[in-house]
Every structure is written in C-alpha cells, then in structure tokens.
C-alpha positions as a Markdown table, in Angstrom:
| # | Residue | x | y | z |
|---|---|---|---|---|
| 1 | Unk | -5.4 | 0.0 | -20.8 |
| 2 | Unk | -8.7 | -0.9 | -19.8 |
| 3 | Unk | -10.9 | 0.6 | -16.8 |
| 4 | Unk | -10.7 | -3.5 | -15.5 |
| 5 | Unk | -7.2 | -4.0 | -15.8 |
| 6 | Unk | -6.2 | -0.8 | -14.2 |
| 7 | Unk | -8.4 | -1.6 | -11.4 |
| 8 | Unk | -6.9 | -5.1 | -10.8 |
| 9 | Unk | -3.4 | -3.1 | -11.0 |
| 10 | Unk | -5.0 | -1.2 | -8.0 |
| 11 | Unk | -6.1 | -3.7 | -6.2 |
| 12 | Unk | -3.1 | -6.4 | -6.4 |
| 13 | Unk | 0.6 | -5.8 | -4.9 |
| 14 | Unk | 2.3 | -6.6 | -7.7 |
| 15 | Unk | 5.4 | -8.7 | -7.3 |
| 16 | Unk | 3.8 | -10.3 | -4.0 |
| 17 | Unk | 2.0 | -13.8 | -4.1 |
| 18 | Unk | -0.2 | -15.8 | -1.8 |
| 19 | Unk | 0.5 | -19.4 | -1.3 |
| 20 | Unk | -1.6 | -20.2 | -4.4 |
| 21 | Unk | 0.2 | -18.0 | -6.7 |
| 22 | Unk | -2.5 | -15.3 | -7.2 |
| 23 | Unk | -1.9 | -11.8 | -6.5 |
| 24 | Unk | -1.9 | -10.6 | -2.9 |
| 25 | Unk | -4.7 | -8.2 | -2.4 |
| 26 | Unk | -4.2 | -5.1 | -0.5 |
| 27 | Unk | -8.0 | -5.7 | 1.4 |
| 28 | Unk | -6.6 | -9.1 | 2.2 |
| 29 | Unk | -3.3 | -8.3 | 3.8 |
| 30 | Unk | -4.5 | -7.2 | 7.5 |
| 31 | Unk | -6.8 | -9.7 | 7.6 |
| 32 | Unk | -4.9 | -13.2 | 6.5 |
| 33 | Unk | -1.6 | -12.0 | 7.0 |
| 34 | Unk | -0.7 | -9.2 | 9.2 |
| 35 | Unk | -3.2 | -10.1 | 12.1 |
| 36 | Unk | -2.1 | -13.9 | 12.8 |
| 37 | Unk | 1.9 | -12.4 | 12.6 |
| 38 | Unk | 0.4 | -10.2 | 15.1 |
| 39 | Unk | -1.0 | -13.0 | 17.1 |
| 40 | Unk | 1.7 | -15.3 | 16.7 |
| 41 | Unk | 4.1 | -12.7 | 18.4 |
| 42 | Unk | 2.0 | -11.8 | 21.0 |
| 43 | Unk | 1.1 | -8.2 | 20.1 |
| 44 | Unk | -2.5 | -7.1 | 21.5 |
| 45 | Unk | -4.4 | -7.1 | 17.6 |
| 46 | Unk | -6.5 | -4.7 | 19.0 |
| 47 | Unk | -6.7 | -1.3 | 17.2 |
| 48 | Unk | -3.5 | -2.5 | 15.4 |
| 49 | Unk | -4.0 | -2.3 | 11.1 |
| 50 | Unk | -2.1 | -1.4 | 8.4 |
| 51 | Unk | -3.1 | 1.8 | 8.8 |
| 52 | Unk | -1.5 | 2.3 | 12.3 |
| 53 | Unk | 1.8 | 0.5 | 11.0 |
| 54 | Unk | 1.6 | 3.9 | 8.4 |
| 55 | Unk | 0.8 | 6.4 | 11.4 |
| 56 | Unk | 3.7 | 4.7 | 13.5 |
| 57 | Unk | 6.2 | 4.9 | 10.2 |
| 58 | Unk | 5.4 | 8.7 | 9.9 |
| 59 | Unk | 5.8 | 9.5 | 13.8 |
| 60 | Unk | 9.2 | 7.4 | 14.1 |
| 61 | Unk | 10.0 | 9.3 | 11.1 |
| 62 | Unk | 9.5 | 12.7 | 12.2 |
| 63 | Unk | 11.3 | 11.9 | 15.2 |
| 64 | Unk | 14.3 | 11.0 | 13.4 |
| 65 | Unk | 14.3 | 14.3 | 12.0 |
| 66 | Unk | 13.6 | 13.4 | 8.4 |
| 67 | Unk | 12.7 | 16.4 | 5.7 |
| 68 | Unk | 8.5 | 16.7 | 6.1 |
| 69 | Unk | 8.7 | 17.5 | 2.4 |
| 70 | Unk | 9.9 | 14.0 | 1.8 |
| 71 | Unk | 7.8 | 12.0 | 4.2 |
| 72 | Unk | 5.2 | 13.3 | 2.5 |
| 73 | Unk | 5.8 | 12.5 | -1.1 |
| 74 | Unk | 6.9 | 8.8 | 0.0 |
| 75 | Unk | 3.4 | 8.6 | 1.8 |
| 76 | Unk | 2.0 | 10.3 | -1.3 |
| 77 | Unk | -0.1 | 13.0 | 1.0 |
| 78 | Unk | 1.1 | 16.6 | 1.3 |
| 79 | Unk | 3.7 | 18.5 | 4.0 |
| 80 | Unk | 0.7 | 20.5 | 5.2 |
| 81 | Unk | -1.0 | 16.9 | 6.1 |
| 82 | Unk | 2.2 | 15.8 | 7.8 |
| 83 | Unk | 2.5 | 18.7 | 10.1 |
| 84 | Unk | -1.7 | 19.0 | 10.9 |
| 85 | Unk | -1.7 | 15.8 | 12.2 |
| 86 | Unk | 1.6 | 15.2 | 13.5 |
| 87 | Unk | 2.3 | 18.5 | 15.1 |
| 88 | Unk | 2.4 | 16.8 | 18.5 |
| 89 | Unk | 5.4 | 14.2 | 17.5 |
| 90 | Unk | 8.3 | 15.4 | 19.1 |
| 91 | Unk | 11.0 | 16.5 | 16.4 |
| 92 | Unk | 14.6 | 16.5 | 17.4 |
| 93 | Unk | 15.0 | 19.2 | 14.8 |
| 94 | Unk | 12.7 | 21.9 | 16.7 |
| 95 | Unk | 14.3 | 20.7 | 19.8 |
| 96 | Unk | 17.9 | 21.7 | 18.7 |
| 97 | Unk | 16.6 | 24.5 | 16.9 |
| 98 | Unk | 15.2 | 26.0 | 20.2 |
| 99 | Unk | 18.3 | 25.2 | 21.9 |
| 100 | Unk | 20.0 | 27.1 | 19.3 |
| 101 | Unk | 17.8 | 30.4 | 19.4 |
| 102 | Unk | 17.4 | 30.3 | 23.2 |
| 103 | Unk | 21.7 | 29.8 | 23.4 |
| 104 | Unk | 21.7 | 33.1 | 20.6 |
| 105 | Unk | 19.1 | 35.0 | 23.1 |
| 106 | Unk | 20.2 | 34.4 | 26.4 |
| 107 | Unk | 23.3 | 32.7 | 26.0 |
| 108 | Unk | 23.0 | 29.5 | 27.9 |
C-alpha cells in the first residue's frame, strides 16, 4: 500500500459519508458536524470538541468502575496514562474497596 493511500485511510472515517458521498474527514467532524448539533440543542460550544467528548467517555467510564487496563486499549493510550490524568475521577471501585479494608480494620 502506498504512503498516499495509507494516509487517506488515516484521514477518512471509513464507512461514514457526508451528504456528497465523499468520505467524512476526521478534521471536519467538530467543525461541520458536531458544533451545529451542539448549537442546535443548546449546549454552550464553548470549550466543547471531540476531544472533551473523549475526556468525558473516559471519566464516566472510570466511574462506572470499568477495568483501567481496558479503557485504555479501547482509547489506544496506556493504563499508566489513564490513572495520571484521571486519578481525581472518583471510582466506585476504591470507594468500596476502602469500605471493605476500613470494615476488616475497625469493623464498622
């Protein structure tokens, strides 16, 4: 495969379309589409991206208590990244785990 075509893999979602039929560019998608869904809904656009959409994914995540090991292969980053800068997300996991040590120490 060619440097060219592997770089318009890259750079098009493949299996999504724009109203013209050409691919739907990642660089496009905040811009033409996520920002007037934003707007049409009445969310303040400001500071909102993509990007916070992936921050928001991974918090909500954590809170549900999902395996770090596996948020981080689906968000193709490592556990270590996960917990550095998510360590303030509450986890329901610690939370219980706490209760559990504390009931084991002190038994309350």
């Amino acid at each position: 495969m060619s440097i060219f075509k592997r770089r318009k893999i890259i750079q098009g979602l493949h299996g999504f379309a724009i109203e013209t039929g050409t691919p739907l560019l990642w660089r496009n998608l905040g811009r033409r589409h996520l920002k007037p869904l934003v707007k049409v809904v009445g969310i303040p656009s400001d500071g909102f991206s993509l990007y916070s959409l992936r921050h928001t994914h991974c918090a909500l995540r954590l809170m549900n208590s999902d395996n770090v090991f596996v948020i981080a292969a689906d968000m193709d980053t490592s556990a270590a990244m996960i917990s550095s800068t998510y360590g303030h997300v509450p986890r329901a996991v610690s939370q219980a785990s706490s209760d559990r040590l504390a009931k084991l120490l002190y038994g309350t």
